[in-house]
C-alpha positions as a Markdown table, in Angstrom:
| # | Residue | x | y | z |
|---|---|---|---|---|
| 1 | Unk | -5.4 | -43.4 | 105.4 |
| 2 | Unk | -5.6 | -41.4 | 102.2 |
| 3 | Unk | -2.8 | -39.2 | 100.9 |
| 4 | Unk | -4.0 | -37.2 | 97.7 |
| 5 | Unk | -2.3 | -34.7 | 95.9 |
| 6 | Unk | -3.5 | -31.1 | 94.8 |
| 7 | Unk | -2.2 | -28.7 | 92.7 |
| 8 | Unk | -3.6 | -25.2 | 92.5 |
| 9 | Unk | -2.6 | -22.8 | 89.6 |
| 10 | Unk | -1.8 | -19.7 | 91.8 |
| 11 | Unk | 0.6 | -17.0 | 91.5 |
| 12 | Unk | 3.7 | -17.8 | 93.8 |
| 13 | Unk | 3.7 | -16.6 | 97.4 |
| 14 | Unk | -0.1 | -17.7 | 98.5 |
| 15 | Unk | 0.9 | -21.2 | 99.4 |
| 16 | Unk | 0.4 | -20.2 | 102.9 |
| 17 | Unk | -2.8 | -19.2 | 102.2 |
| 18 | Unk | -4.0 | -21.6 | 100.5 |
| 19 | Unk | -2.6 | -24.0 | 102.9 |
| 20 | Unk | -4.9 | -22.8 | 105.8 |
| 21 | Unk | -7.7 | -22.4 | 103.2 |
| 22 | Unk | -7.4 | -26.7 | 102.4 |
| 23 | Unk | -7.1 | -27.5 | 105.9 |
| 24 | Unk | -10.3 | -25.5 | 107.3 |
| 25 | Unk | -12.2 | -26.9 | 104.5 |
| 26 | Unk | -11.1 | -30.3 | 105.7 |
| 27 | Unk | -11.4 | -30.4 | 109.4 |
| 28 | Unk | -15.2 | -31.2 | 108.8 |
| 29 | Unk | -13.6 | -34.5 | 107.9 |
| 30 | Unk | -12.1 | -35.4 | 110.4 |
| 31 | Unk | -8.6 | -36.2 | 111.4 |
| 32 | Unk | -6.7 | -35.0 | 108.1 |
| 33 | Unk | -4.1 | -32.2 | 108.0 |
| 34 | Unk | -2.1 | -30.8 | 105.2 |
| 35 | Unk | 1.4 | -32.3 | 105.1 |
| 36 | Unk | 3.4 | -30.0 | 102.9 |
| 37 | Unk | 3.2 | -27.3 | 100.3 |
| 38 | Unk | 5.3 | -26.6 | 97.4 |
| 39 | Unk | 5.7 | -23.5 | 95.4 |
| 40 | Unk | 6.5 | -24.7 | 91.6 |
| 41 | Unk | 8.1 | -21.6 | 89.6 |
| 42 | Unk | 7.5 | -21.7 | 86.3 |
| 43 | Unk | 10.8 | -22.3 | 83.8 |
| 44 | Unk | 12.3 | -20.0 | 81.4 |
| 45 | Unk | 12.1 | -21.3 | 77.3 |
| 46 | Unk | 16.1 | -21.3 | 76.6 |
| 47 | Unk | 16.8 | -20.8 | 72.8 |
| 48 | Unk | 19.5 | -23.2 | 71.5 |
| 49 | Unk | 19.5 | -26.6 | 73.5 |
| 50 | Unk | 21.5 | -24.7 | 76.4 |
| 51 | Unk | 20.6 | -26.6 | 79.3 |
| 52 | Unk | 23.4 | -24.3 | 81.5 |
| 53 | Unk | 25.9 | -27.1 | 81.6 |
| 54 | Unk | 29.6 | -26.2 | 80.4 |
| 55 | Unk | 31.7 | -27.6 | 77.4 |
């Protein structure tokens, strides 16, 4: 079994899209399936060194 990793440079909210797009084009395959999706938001730049913890 192979387990690879993919990540697609997409605005947020198409994961589910893009989900069902990856697992028709892999069904001529054979037995494979896609096993999770994540969204990745990107991170704010924060001025200062404040990483939100308190003094």
């Amino acid at each position: 079994m192979l387990t690879i990793t993919i990540q697609v440079d997409r605005p947020p909210g198409q994961a589910i899209g893009i989900k069902e797009q990856l697992a028709m084009a892999l069904e001529h395959i054979g037995d494979a399936r896609v096993v999770s999706v994540t969204e990745t938001h990107p991170e704010q730049m924060r001025i200062g060194g404040n990483d939100g913890t308190t003094d």
